[in-house]
TIMAR-266789 format. One record per residue (C-alpha): x negated, y negated, z negated; residue in one letter. Coordinates in steps of 0.5 Angstrom, whole numbers, padded with zeros to 4 digits, always signed. Layout:
// TIMAR-266789
XYZa/...
This chain:
// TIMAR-266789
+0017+0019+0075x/+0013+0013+0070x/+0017+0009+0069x/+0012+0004+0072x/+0009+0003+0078x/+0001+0000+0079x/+0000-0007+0078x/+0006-0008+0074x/+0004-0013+0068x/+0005-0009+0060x/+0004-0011+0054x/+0003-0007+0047x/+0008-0002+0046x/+0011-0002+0053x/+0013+0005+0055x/+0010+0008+0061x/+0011+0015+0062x/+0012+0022+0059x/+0006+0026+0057x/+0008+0032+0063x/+0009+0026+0067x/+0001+0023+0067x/-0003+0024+0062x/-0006+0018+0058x/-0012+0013+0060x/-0017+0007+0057x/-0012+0002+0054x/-0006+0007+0054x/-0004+0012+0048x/+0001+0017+0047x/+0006+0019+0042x/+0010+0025+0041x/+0010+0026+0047x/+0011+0018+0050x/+0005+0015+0053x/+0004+0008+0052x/+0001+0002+0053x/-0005+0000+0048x/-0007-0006+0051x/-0004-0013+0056x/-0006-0012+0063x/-0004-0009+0070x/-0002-0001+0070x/-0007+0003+0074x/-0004+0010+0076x/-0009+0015+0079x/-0005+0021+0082x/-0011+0025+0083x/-0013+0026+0076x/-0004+0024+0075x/-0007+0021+0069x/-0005+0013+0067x/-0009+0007+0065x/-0008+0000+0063x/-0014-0005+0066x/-0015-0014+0066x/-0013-0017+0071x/-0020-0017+0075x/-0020-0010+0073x/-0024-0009+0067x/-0022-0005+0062x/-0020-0007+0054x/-0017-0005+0048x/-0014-0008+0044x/-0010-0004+0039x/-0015-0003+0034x/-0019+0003+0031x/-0020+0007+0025x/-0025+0002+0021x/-0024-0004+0024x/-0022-0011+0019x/-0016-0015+0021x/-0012-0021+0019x/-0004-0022+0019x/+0002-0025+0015x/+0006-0021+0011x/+0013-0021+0014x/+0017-0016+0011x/+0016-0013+0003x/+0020-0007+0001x/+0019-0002-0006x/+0015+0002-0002x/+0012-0001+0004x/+0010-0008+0008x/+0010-0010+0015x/+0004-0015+0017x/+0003-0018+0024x/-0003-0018+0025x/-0007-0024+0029x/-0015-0022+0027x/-0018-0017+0029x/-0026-0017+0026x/-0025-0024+0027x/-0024-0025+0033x/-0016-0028+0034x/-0011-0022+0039x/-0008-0025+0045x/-0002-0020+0043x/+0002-0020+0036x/+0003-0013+0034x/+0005-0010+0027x/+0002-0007+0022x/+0004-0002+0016x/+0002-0002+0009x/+0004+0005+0004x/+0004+0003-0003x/-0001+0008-0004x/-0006+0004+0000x/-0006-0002-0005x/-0009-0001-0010x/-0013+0005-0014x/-0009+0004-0019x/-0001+0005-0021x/+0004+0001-0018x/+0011+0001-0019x/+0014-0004-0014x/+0011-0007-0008x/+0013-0014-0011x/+0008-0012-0016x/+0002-0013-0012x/+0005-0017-0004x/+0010-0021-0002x/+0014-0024+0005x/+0009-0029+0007x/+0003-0027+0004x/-0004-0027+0009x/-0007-0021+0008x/-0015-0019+0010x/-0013-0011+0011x/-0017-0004+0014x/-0015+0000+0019x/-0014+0007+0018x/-0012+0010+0025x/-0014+0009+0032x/-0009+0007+0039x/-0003+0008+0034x/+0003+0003+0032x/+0004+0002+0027x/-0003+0001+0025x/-0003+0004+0019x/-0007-0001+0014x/-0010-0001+0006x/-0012-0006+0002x/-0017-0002-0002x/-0023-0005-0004x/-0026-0012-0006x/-0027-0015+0000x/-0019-0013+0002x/-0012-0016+0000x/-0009-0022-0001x/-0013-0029+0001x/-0007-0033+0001x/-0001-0034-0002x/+0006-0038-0004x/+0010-0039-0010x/+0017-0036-0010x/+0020-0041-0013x/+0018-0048-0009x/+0014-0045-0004x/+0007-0049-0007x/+0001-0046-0006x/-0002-0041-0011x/-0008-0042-0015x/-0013-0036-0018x/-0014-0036-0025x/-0016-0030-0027x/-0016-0023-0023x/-0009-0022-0019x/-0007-0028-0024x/-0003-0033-0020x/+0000-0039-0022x/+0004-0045-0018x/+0001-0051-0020x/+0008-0056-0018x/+0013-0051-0021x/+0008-0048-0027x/+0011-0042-0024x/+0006-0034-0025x/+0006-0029-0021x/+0001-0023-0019x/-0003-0021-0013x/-0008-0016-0010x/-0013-0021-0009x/-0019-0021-0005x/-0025-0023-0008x/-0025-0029-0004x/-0017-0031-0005x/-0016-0038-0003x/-0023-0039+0001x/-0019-0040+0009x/-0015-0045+0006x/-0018-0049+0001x/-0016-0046-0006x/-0021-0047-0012x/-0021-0042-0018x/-0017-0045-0024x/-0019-0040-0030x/-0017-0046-0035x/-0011-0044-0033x/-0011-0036-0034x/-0006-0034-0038x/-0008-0034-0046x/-0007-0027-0049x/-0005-0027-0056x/-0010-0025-0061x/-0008-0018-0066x/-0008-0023-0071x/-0003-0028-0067x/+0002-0022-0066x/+0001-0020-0075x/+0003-0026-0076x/+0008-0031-0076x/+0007-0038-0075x/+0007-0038-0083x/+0001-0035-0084x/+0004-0028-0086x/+0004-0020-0082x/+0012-0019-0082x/+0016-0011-0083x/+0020-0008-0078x/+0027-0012-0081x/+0023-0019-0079x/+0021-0021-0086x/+0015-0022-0090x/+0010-0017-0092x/+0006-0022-0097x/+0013-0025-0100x/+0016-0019-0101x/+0009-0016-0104x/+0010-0022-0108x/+0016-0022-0111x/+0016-0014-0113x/+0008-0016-0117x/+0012-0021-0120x/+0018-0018-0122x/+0014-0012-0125x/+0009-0016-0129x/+0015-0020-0132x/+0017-0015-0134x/+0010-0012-0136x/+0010-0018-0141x/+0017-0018-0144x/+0016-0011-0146x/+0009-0012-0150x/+0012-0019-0153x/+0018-0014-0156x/
């Protein structure tokens, strides 16, 4: 039989029976071939239609696992090369009365090319991301789009908040440190963090890279084009001279 009884108190994940068993109701869900619980509540098992449900206290019904579409807010708290886990605490701006964890593939990012997690997220980072399947755990999450990504993040280095100069440009101003992010569109809002682009890190012009401190492009070996120019026009023109004056 279930491995559970009616009126027995579950919370997400908890494992109620087999699908041969009972078939999953409101609040449940299955997964290879394992029903389990969606939602915190008292179990409801109905014989007639062997079928099993998860209910409130007062009998009312409530999903709390979300669905497909819906906006959720977490903390990153593990980050591998190609994936994260985030614990999700928000759920279309309303708070969850129980934690469950969340999953982001490195592939439901960014659009663009990344070659490591860290790139882009990292341990400790508050995420505002999408969900992409329904009644499932993990969700399985993405970040693409301008109002997903991070909203807030801390330095590696010292633990300081960091502050947005440019797009997914991060700098730590205690320790001066840089790091990159996939941002939202409104990083550091919830927390009170401004925008700094006086901060953004200066690209060097084509010139700046042409030249040296000196004012002159150098040739692959490091030395200087003008110099050594210089130095071949004067040696032929001496000799240009010298030859005429014979």
């Amino acid at each position: 039989m279930a491995d559970v009884k009616s009126g027995d108190i579950v919370v997400p994940g908890d494992q109620l029976c087999v699908i041969e068993e009972l078939m999953p109701g409101f609040g449940t869900y299955e997964q290879d071939g394992i029903v389990y619980a969606a939602t915190s509540g008292g179990v409801s098992i109905d014989l007639k239609d062997r079928s099993i449900r998860v209910l409130e206290g007062d009998g009312s019904m409530r999903l709390a696992l979300p669905v497909r579409g819906d906006i959720v807010i977490g903390e990153v708290t593990n980050a591998w090369e190609q994936r994260a886990e985030v614990t999700i605490v928000k759920r279309n701006d309303k708070d969850v009365l129980s934690t469950f964890i969340g999953e982001i593939h490195i592939s439901n990012v960014t659009r663009r090319f990344v070659k490591s997690m860290g790139d882009v997220l990292r341990k400790g980072d508050i995420v505002r991301a999408t969900v992409l399947n329904t009644h499932e755990i993990p969700v399985q999450l993405s970040l693409v789009g301008p109002e997903l990504g991070v909203l807030g993040a801390k330095c590696v280095k010292c633990g300081y908040e960091l502050t947005l100069t440019t797009y997914n440009n991060l700098i730590c101003l205690r320790c001066e440190n840089r790091e990159t992010r996939e941002v939202a569109k409104d990083y550091g809002a919830m927390f009170g963090i401004e925008t700094r682009q006086d901060l953004a890190p200066r690209r060097r012009s084509y010139d700046d890279r042409r030249h040296d401190r000196r004012g002159g492009p150098r040739d692959r070996d490091g030395g200087r084009f003008s110099r050594r120019f210089d130095d071949r026009r004067d040696s032929r023109g001496r000799g240009r001279r010298d030859r005429h004056r014979r």
